[in-house]
C-alpha positions as CSV (number, residue, x, y, z in Angstrom):
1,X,0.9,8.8,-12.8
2,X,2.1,5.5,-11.7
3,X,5.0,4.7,-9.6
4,X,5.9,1.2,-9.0
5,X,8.8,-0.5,-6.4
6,X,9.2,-3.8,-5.5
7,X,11.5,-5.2,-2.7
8,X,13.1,-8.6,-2.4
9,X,13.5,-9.4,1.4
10,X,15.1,-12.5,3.7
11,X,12.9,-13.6,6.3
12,X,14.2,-11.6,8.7
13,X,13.1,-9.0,11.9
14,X,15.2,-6.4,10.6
15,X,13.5,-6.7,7.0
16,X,11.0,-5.0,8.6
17,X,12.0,-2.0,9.3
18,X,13.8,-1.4,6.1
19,X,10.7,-2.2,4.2
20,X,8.9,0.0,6.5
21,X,11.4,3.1,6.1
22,X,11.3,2.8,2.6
23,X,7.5,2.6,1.9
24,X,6.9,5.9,3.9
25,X,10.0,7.8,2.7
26,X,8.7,7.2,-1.1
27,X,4.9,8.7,0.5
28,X,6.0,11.7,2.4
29,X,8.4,12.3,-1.1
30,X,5.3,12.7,-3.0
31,X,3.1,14.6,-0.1
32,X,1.0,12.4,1.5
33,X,-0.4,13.4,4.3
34,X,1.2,11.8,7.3
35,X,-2.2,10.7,9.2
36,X,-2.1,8.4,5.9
37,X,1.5,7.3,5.8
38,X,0.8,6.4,9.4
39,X,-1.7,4.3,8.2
40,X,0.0,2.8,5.2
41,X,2.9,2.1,8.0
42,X,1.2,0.2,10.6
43,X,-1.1,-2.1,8.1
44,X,2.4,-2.7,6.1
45,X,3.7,-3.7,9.7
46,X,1.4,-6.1,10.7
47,X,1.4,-8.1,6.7
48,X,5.2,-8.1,7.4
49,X,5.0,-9.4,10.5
50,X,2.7,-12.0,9.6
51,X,5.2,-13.2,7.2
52,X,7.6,-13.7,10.3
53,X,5.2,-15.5,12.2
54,X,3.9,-17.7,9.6
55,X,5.8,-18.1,6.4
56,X,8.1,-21.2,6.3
57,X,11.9,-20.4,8.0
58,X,14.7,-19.0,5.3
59,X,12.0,-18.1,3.0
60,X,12.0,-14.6,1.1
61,X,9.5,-12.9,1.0
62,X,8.2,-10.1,-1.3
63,X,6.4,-6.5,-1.2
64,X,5.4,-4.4,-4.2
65,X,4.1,-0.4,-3.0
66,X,2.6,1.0,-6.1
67,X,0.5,4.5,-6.2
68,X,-1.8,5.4,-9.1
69,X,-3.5,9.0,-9.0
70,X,-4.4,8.7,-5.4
71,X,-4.2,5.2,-4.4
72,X,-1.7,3.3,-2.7
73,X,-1.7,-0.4,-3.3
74,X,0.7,-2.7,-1.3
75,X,1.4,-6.1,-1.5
76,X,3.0,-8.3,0.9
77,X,3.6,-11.9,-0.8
78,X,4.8,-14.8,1.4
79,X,5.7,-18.4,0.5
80,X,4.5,-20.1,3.7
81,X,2.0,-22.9,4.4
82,X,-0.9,-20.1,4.1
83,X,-3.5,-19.9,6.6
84,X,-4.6,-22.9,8.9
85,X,-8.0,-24.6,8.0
86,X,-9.6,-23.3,11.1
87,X,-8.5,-19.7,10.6
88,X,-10.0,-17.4,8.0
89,X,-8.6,-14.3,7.1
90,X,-11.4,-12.8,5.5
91,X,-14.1,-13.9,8.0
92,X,-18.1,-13.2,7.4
93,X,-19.4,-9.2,7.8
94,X,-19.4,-8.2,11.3
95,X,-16.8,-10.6,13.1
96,X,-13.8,-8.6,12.3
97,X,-12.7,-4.8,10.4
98,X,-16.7,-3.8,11.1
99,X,-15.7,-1.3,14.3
100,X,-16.4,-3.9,16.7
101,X,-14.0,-3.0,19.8
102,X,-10.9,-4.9,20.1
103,X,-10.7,-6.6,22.9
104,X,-13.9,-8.5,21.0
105,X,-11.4,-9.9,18.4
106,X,-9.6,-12.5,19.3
107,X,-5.6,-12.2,19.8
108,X,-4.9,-14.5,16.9
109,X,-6.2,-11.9,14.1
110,X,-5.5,-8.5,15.9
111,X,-3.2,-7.8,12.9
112,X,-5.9,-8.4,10.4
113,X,-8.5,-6.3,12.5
114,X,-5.9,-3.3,12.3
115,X,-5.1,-3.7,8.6
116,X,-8.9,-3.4,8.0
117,X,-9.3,-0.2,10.0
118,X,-6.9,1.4,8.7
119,X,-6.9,0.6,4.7
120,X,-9.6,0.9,2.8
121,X,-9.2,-2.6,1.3
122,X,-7.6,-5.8,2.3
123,X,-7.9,-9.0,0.8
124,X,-5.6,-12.0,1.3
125,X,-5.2,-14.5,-1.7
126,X,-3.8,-18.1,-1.3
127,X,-1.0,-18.6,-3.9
128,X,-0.7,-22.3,-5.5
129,X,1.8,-23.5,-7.9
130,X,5.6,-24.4,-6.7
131,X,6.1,-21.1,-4.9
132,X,3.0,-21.5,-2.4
133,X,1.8,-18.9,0.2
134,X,0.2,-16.4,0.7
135,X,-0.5,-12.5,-0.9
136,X,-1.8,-9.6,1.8
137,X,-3.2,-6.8,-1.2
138,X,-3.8,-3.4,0.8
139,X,-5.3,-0.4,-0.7
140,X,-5.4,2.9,0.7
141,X,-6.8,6.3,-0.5
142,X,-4.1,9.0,-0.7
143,X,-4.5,12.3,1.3
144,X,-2.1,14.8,-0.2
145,X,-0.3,17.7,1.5
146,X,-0.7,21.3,0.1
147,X,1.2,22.0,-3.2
148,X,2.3,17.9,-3.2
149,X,4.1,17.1,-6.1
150,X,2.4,13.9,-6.3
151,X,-1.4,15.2,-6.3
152,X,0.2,17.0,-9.1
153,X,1.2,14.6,-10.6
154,X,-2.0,12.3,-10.3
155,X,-4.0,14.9,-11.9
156,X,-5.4,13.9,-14.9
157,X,-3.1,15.5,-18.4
158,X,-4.8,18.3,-20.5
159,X,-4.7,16.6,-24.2
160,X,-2.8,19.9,-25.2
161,X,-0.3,19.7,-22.4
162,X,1.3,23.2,-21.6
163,X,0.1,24.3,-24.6
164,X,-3.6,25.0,-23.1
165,X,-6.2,27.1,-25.0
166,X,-6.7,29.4,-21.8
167,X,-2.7,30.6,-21.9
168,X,-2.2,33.7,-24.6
169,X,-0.3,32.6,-27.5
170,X,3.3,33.6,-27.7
171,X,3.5,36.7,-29.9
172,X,5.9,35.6,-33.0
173,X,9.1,37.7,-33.2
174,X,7.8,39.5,-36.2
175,X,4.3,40.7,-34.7
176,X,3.7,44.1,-33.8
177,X,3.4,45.1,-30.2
């Protein structure tokens, strides 16, 4: 299974929320757990919110929200200046996303420390070329609900589809009962 969306959207406060609403209704659709959409929420906050603070003004900016048997990957695309030369995003083990306590981590980078504990994998990529910025990728493990439809979904296909070997073969019309 793969689903795939992708959102246009103006640099904008209310973006947010829209983006937001949108992401989570898609999750709970297919059963995730909603300790995970929380998750998936609050990380997708803070990227988005990053584009506000930091992308260049009357800029749109972009997310994609895919999930592929299990995994939700988000991307939050930006076309901003990118990070200043004194702030890294993806600092050395152990200064941020390692559990140290948060008032350790320094205000600038509080979004960051919270995308990192709640996803299992951020990364941020500067983007070159005419459209210049920067891309937030965000994975996160799905946990499905009971009887989800889309941890039945992510299952992997039988080669003989509903036509297993362990199902009784239909009795032809002609066949003796």
């Amino acid at each position: 299974m793969e689903i795939k969306l992708s959102l246009s959207l103006p640099r904008d406060e209310i973006s947010i929320p829209v983006v937001r609403r949108i992401c989570t209704q898609s999750l709970k659709v297919l059963g995730v757990a909603q300790e995970c959409i929380d998750d998936v929420e609050i990380a997708l906050t803070e990227a988005c919110v990053n584009v506000l603070l930091h992308a260049q003004d009357d800029d749109e900016y972009e997310v994609s929200v895919g999930v592929d048997n299990g995994v939700a990957v988000i991307e939050v695309s930006d076309r901003g200046g990118g990070f200043d030369g004194d702030f890294d995003p993806d600092p050395a083990p152990g200064v941020i996303g390692d559990g140290s306590p948060p008032e350790s981590v320094p205000e600038r980078g509080r979004g960051i420390f919270l995308m990192r504990a709640l996803m299992d994998q951020v990364r941020f990529q500067r983007v070159d070329g005419p459209y210049s910025g920067t891309r937030v990728h965000l994975e996160k493990a799905l946990v499905w609900e009971e009887s989800a439809p889309g941890a039945r979904l992510s299952r992997p296909r039988n080669p003989l589809g509903p036509w297993r070997s362990d199902r009784p073969s239909p009795r032809a019309a002609d066949e003796p009962v």
